[in-house]
N, C-alpha and C positions, 0 to 999 in steps of 0.2 A: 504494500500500500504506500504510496506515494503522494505529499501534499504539495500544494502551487509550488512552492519554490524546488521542487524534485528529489527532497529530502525522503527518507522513509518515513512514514509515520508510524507511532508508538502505538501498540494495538492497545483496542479498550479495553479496562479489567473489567467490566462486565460482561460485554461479550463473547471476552474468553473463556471467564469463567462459566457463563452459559453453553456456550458450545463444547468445552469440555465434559459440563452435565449430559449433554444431548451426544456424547460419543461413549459413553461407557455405562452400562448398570452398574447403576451409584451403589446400591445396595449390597450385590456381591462384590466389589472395589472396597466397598467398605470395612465387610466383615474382614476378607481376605488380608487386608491392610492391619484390622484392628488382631486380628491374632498373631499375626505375624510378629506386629510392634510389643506385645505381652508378652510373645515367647523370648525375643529381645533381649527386652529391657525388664523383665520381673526375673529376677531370682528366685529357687525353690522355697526357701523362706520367708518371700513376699507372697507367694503363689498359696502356700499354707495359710497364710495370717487370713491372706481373703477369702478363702475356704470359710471361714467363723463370722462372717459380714454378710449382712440383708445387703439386698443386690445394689440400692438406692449408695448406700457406705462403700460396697465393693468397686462401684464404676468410680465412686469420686475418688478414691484413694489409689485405680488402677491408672485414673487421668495425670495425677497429680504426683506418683512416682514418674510413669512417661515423661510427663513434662521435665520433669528435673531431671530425668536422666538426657534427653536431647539436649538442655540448656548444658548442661555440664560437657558434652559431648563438644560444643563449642568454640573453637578457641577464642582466647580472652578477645580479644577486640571483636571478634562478632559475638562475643555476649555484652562488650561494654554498649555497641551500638544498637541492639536490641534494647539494653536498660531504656538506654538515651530516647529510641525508636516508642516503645509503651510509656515513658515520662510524658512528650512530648507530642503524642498524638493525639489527646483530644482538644491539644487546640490550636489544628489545623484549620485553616478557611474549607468552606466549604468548597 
């Protein structure tokens, strides 16, 4: 895609992100994705603990190890500009 002055244009995040929806069952991508990242990043000793968690406890504590395990994964300046990236984005212009 190409704008007046014959530059590429920067594709839109919405209709990528839609068109992405529209090329894959979200669904099984998803499952697929989400066990794969549990087998990952949960240790057998986390895999145990959630074993003893009502499901509502189980998801939020399977989210919230992931997440820290990807943050950690990191290296430091792309987690210093992430900090900086969720400080600083709700007060972007619209």
């Amino acid at each position: 895609m190409t704008n007046a002055k014959g530059r590429e244009a920067e594709p839109k995040l919405i209709k990528t992100f839609l068109d992405d929806i529209n090329r894959v069952n979200i669904r099984r991508s998803f499952r697929t994705d989400w066990n794969e990242l549990k087998e990952f990043f949960l240790t057998e000793q986390r895999k145990n603990k959630l074993k003893h968690m009502s499901s509502f406890r189980r998801w939020l504590y399977t989210v919230g190890w992931m997440l820290k395990g990807l943050f950690l994964r990191l290296t430091p300046f792309r987690r210093l500009m992430l900090v900086v990236a969720v400080v600083f984005f709700p007060d972007l212009p619209e």
